[in-house]
Steps between C-alpha positions, in 0.01 A plus 500: 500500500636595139859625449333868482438419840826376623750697668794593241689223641240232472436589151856456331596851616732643760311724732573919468778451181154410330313792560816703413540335186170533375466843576767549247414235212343757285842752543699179446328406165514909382881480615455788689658363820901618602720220402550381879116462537459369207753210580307425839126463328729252230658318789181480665303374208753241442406351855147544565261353292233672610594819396641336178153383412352939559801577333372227182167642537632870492663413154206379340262786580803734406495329131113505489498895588748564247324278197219663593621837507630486105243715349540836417261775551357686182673889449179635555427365862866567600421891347114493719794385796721754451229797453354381797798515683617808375100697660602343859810629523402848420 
């Protein structure tokens, strides 16, 4: 059995406050969480290194989504885009 396999406790995590805090990694790293919820995820990443590690691995592919996404499309494909736009809402 690998540690995908394990329960959340076997695996360096801590049973439901995992799922919890991984359902709100990607809020947590967009700071979109209230300040109180925000605090528990920290408090829970701080203990668990479980979700630590997702939390790592959230980070990276963040960064790699945003290098990626540094290119700017050409005026003339954003005017097709907006054209386009502009015949389905009418």
């Amino acid at each position: 059995m690998n540690d995908w396999e394990k329960p959340a406790k076997e695996a360096g995590g801590c049973g439901n406050t995992c799922e919890d805090a991984k359902e709100r990694l990607w809020e947590y790293l967009d700071a979109e969480l209230a300040d109180i919820d925000a605090r528990t995820v920290r408090e829970h990443l701080s203990a668990c290194s479980g979700c630590l590690e997702e939390y790592d691995v959230d980070v990276v592919v963040k960064h790699l989504v945003k290098r990626g996404c540094q290119e700017v499309a050409p005026d003339t494909l954003r005017a097709r885009i907006h054209d386009q736009l502009a015949v389905w809402r009418v």
